[in-house]
N, CA, C and O atoms as CSV, one atom per row, in Angstrom:
chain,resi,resn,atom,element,x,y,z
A,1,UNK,N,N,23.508,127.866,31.309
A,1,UNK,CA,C,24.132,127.071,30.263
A,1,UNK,C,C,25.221,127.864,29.544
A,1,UNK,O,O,26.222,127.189,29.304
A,2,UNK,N,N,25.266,129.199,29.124
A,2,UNK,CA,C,26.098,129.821,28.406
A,2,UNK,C,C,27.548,130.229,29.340
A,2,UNK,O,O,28.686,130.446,28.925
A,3,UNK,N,N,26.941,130.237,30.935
A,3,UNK,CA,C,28.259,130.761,31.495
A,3,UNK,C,C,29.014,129.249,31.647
A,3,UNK,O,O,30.239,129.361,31.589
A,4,UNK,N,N,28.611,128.077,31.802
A,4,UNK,CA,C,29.459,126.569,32.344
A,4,UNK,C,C,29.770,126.522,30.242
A,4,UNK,O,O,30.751,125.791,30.106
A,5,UNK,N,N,29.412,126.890,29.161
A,5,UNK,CA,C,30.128,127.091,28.017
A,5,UNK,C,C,31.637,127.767,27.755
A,5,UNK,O,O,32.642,127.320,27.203
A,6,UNK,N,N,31.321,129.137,28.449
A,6,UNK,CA,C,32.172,130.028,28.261
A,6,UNK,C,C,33.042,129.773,29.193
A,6,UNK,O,O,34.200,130.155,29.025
A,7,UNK,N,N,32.676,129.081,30.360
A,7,UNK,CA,C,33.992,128.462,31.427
A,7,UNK,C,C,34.970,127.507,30.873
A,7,UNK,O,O,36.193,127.525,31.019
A,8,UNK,N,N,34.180,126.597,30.158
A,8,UNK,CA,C,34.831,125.658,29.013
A,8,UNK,C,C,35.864,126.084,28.040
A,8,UNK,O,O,36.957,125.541,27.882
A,9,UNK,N,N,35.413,127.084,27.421
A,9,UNK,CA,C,36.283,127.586,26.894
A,9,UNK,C,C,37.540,128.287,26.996
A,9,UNK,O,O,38.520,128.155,26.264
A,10,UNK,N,N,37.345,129.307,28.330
A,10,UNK,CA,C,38.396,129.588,28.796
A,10,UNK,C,C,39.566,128.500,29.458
A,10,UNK,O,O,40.769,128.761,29.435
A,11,UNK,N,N,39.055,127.361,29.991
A,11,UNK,CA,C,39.794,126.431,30.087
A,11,UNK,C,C,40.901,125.796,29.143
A,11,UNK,O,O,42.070,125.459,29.327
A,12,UNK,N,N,39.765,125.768,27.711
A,12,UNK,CA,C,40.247,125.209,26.834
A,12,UNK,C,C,41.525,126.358,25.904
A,12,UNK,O,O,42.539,126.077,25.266
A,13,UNK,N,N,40.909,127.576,26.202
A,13,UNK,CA,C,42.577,128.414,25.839
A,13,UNK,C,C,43.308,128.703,26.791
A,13,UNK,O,O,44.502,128.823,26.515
A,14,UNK,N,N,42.968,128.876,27.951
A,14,UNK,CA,C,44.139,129.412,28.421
A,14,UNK,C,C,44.947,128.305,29.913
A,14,UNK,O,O,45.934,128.429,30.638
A,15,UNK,N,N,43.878,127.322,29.760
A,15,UNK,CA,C,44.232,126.355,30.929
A,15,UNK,C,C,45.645,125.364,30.942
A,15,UNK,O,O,46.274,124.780,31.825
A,16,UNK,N,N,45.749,125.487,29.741
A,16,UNK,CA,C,46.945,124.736,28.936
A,16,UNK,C,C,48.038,125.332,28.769
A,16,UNK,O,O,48.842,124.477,28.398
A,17,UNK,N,N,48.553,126.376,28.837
A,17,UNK,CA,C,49.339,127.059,28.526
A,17,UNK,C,C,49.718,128.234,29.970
A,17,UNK,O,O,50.771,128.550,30.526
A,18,UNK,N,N,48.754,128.495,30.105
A,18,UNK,CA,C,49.499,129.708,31.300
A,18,UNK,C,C,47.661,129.621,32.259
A,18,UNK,O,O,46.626,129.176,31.762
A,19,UNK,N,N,47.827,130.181,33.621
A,19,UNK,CA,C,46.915,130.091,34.987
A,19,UNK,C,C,46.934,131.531,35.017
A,19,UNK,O,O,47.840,132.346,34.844
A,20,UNK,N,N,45.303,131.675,35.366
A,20,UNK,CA,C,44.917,133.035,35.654
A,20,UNK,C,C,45.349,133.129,37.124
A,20,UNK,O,O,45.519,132.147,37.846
A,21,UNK,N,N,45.501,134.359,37.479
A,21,UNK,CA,C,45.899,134.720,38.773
A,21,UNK,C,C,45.234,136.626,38.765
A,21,UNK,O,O,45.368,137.450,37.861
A,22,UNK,N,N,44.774,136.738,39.664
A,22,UNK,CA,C,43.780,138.103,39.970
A,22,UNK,C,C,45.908,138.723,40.737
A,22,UNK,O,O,46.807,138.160,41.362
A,23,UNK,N,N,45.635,140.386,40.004
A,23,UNK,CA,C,46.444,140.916,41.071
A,23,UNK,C,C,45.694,142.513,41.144
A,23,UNK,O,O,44.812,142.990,40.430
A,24,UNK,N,N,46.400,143.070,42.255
A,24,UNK,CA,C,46.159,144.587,42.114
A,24,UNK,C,C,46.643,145.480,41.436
A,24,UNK,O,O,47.108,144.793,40.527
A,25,UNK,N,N,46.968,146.814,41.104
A,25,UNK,CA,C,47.836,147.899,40.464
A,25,UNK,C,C,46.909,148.946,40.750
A,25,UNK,O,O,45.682,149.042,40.757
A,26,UNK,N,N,48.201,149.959,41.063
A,26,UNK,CA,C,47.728,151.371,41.364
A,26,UNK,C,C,47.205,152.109,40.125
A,26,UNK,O,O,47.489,151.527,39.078
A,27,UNK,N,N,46.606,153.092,40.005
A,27,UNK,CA,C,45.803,153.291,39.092
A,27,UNK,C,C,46.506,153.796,37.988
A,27,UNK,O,O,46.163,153.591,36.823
A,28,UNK,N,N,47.822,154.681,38.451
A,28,UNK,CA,C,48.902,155.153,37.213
A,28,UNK,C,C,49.433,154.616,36.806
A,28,UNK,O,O,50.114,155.161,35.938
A,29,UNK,N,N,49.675,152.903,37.032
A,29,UNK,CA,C,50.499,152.197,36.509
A,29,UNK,C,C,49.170,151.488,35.165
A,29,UNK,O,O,49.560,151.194,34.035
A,30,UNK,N,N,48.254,151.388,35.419
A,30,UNK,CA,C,47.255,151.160,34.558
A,30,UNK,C,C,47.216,152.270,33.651
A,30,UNK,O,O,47.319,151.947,32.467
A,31,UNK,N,N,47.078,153.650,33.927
A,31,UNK,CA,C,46.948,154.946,33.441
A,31,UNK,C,C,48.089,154.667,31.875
A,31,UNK,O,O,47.886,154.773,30.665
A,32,UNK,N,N,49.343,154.262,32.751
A,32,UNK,CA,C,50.425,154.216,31.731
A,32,UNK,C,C,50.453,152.915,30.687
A,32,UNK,O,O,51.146,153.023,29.675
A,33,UNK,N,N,49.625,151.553,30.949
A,33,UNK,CA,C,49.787,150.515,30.690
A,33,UNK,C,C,48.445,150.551,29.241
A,33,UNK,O,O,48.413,149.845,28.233
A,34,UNK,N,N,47.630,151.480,29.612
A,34,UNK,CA,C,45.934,151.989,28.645
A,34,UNK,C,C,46.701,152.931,27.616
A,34,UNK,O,O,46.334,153.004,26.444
A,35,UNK,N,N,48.046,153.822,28.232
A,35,UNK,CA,C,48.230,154.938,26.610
A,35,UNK,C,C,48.908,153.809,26.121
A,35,UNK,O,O,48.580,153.493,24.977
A,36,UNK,N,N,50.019,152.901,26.828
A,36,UNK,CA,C,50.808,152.142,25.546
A,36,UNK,C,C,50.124,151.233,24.815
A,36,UNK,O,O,50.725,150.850,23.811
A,37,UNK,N,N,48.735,150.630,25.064
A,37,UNK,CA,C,47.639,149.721,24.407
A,37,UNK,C,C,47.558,150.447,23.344
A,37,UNK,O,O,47.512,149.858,22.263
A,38,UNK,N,N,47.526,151.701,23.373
A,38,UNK,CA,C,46.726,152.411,22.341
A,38,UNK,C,C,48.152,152.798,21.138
A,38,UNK,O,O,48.168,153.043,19.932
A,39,UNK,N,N,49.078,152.708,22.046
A,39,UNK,CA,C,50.602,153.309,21.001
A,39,UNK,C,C,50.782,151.793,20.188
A,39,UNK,O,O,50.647,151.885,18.968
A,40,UNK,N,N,51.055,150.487,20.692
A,40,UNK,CA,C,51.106,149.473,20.340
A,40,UNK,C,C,50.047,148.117,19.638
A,40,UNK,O,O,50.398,147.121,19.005
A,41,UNK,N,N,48.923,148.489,19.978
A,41,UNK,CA,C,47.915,147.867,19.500
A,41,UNK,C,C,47.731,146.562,20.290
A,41,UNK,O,O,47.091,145.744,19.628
A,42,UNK,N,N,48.124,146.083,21.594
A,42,UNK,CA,C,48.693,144.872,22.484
A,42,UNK,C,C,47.617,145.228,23.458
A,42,UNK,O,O,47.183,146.325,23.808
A,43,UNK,N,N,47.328,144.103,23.774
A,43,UNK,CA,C,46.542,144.475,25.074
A,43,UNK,C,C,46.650,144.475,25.959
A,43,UNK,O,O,47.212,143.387,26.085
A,44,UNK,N,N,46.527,145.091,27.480
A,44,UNK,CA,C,47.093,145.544,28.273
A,44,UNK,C,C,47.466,144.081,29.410
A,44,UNK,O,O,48.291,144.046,30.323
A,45,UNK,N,N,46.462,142.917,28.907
A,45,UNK,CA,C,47.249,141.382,29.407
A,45,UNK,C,C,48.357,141.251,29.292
A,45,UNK,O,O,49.156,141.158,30.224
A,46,UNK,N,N,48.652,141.215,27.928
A,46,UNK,CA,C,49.501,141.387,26.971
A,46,UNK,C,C,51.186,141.528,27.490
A,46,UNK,O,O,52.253,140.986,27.778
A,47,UNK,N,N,50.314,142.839,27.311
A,47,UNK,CA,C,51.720,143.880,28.154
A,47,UNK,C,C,52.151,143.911,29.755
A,47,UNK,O,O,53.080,144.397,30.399
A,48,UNK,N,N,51.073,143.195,30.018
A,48,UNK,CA,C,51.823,142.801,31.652
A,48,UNK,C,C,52.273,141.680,31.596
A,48,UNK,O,O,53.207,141.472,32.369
A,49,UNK,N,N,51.851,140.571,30.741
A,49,UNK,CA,C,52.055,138.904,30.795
A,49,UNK,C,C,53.823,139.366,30.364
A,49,UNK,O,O,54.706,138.965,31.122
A,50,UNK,N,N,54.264,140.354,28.913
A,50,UNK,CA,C,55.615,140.860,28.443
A,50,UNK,C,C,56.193,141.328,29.789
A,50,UNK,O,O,57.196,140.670,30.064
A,51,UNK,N,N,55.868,142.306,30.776
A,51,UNK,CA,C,56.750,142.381,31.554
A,51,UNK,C,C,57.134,141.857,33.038
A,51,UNK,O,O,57.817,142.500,33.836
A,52,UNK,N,N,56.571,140.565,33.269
A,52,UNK,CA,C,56.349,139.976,34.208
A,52,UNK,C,C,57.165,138.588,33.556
A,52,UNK,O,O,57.918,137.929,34.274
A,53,UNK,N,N,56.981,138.322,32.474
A,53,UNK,CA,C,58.279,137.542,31.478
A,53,UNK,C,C,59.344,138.171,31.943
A,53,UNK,O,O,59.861,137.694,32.953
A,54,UNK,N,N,59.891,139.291,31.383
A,54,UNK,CA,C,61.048,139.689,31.598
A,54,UNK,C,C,61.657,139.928,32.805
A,54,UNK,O,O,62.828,139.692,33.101
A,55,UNK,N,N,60.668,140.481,33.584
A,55,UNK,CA,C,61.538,140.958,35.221
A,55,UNK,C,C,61.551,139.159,35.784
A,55,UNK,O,O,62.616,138.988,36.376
A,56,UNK,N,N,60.936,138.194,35.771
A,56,UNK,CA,C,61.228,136.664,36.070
A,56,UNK,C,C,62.192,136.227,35.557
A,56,UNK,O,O,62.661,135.310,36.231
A,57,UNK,N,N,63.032,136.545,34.194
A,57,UNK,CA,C,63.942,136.120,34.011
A,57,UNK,C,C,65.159,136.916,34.276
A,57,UNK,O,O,66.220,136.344,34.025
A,58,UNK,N,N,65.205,137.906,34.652
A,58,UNK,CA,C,66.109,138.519,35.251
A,58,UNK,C,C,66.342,138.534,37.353
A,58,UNK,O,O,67.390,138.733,37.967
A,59,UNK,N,N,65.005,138.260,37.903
A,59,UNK,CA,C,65.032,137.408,38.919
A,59,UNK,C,C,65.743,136.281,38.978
A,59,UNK,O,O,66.590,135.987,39.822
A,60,UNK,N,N,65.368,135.633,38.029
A,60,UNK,CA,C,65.926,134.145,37.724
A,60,UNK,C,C,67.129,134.186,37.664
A,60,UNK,O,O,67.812,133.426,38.350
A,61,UNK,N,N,67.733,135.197,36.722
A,61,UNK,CA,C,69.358,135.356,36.894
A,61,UNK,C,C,69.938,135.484,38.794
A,61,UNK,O,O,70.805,134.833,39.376
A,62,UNK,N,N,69.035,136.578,39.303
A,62,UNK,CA,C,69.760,136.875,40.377
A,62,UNK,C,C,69.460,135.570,40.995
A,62,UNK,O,O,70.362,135.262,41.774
A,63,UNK,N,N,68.752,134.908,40.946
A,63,UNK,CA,C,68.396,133.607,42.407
A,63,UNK,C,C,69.542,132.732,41.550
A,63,UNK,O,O,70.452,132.355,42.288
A,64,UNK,N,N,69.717,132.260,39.913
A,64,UNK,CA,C,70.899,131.380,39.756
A,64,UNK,C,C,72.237,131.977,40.639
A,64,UNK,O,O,73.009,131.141,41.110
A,65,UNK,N,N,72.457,133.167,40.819
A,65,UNK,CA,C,73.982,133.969,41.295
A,65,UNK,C,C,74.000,133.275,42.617
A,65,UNK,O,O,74.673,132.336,43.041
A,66,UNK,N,N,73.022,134.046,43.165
A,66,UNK,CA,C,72.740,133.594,44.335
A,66,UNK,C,C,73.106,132.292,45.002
A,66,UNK,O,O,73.661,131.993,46.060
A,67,UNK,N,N,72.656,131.717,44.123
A,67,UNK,CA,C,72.538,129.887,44.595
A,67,UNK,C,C,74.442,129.431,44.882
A,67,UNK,O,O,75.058,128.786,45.730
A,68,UNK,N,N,74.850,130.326,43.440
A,68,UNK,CA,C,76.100,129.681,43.035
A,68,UNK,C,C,77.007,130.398,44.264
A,68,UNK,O,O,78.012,129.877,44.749
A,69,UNK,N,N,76.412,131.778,44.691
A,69,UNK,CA,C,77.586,132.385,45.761
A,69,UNK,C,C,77.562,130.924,47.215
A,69,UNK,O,O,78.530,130.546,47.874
A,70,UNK,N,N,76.492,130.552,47.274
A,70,UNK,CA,C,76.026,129.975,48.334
A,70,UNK,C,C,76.706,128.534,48.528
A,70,UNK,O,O,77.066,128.091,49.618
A,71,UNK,N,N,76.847,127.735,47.038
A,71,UNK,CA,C,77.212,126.787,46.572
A,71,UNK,C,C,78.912,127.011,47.184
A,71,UNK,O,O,79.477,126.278,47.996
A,72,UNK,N,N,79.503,128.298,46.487
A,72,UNK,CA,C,81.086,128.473,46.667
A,72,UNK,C,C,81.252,129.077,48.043
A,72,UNK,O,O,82.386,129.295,48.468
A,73,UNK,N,N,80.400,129.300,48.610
A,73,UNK,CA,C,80.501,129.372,50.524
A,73,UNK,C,C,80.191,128.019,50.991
A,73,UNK,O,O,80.206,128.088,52.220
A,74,UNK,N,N,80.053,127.417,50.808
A,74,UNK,CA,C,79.546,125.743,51.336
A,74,UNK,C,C,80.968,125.282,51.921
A,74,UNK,O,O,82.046,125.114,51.351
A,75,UNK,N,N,80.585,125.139,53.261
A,75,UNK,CA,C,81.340,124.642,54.389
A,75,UNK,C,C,82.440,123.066,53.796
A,75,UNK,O,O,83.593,122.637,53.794
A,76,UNK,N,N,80.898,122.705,53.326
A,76,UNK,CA,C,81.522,121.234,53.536
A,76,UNK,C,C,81.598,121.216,51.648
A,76,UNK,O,O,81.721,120.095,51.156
A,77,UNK,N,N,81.556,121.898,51.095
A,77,UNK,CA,C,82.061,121.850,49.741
A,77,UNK,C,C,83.742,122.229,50.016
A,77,UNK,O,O,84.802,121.912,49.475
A,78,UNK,N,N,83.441,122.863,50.868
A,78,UNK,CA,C,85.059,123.747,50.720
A,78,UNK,C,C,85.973,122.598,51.112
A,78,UNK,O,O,86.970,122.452,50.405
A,79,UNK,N,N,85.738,121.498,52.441
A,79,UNK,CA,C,86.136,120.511,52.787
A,79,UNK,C,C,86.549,119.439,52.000
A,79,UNK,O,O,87.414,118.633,52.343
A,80,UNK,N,N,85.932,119.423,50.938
A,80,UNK,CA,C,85.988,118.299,49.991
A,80,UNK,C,C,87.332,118.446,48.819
A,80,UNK,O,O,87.753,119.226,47.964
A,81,UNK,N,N,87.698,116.917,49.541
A,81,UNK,CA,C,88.959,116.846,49.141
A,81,UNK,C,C,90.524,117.215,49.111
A,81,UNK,O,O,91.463,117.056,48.330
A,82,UNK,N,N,90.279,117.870,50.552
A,82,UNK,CA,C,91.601,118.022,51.910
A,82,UNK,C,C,92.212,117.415,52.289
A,82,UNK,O,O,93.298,117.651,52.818
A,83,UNK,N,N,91.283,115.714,52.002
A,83,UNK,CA,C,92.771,114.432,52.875
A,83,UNK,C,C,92.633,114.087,51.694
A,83,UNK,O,O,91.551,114.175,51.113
A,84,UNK,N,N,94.160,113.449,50.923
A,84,UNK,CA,C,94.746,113.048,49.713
A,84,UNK,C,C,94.953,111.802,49.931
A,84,UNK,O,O,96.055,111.601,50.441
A,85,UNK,N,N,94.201,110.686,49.709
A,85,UNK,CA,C,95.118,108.788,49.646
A,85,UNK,C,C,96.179,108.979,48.382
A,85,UNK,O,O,96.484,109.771,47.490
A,86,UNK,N,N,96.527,107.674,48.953
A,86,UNK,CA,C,97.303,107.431,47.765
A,86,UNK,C,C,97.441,107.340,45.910
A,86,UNK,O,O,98.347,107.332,45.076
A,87,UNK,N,N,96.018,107.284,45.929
A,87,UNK,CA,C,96.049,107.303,44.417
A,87,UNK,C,C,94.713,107.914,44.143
A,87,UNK,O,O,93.778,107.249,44.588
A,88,UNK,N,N,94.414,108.939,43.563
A,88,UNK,CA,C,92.853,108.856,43.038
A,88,UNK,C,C,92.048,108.370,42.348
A,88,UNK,O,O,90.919,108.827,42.174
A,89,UNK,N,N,92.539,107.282,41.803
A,89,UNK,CA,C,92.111,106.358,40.912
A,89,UNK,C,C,91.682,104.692,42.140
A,89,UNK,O,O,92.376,103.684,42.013
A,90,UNK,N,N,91.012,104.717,42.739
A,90,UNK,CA,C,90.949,103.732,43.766
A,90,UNK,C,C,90.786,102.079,42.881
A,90,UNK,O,O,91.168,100.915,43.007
A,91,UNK,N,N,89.899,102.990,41.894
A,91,UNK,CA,C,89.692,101.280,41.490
A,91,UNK,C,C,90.918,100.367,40.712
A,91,UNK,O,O,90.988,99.153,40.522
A,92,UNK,N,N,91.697,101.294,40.407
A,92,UNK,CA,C,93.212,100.173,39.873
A,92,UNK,C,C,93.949,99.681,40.565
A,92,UNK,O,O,94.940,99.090,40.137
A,93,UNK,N,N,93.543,99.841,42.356
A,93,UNK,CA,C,94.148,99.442,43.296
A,93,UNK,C,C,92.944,98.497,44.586
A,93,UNK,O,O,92.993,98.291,45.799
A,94,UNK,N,N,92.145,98.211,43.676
A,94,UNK,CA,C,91.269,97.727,44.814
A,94,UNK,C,C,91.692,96.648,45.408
A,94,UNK,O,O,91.531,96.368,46.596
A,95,UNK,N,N,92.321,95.931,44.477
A,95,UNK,CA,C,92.301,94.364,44.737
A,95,UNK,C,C,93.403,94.452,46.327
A,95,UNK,O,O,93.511,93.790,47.360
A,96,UNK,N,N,93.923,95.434,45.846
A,96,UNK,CA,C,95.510,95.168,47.305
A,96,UNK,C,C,94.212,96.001,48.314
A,96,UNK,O,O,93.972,95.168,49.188
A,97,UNK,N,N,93.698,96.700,48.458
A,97,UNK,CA,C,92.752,97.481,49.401
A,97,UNK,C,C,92.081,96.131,50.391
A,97,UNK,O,O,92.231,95.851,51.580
A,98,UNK,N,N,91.327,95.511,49.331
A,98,UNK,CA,C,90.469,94.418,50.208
A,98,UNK,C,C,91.167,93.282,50.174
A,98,UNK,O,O,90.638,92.330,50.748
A,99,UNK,N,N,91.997,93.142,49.768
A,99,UNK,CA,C,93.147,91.257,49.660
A,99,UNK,C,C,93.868,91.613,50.800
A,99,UNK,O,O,94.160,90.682,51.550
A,100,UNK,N,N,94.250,92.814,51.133
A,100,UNK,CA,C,95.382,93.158,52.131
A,100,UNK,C,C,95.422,91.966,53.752
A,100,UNK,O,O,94.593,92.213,54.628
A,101,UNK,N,N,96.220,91.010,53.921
A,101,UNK,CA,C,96.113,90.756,54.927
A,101,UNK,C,C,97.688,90.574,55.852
A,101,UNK,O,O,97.671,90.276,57.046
């Protein structure tokens, strides 16, 4: 009964807001992550949830670049708008387009 409680609960804080996920770390990166708990008063969740924020949004920068180099290499972007009609405004000329006989 106390552990399907305490499952509840964890649901109820943290299910809403952010998903647990299990990872690994080498032991010095913990080593270093336990003195700054103790320099900062944060807990060492904490301080990984802070830098796993930050390196994602700086990912995030590189995959937006990315996208956009990819976007301005686009074959058929580059194509677009090579043959010129007569007017670019089509619709002030429709009527002669489809009346034309």
């Amino acid at each position: 009964m106390v552990v399907s409680v305490l499952d509840n609960i964890h649901h109820l804080c943290y299910g809403v807001c952010m998903n647990r996920y299990q990872i690994y770390l080498n032991p010095d990166s913990v080593n270093t992550l336990d003195e700054l708990t103790k320099l900062t008063n944060l807990s060492r969740s904490k301080i990984i949830r802070d830098i796993i924020d930050r390196m994602a949004k700086v990912y995030g920068k590189l995959l937006e670049a990315h996208s956009k180099k990819l976007m301005k290499n686009n074959s058929l972007l580059k194509m677009a708008g090579f043959a010129k009609g007569p007017s670019r405004d089509i619709s002030t000329n429709v009527n002669n387009i489809y009346l034309k006989d």
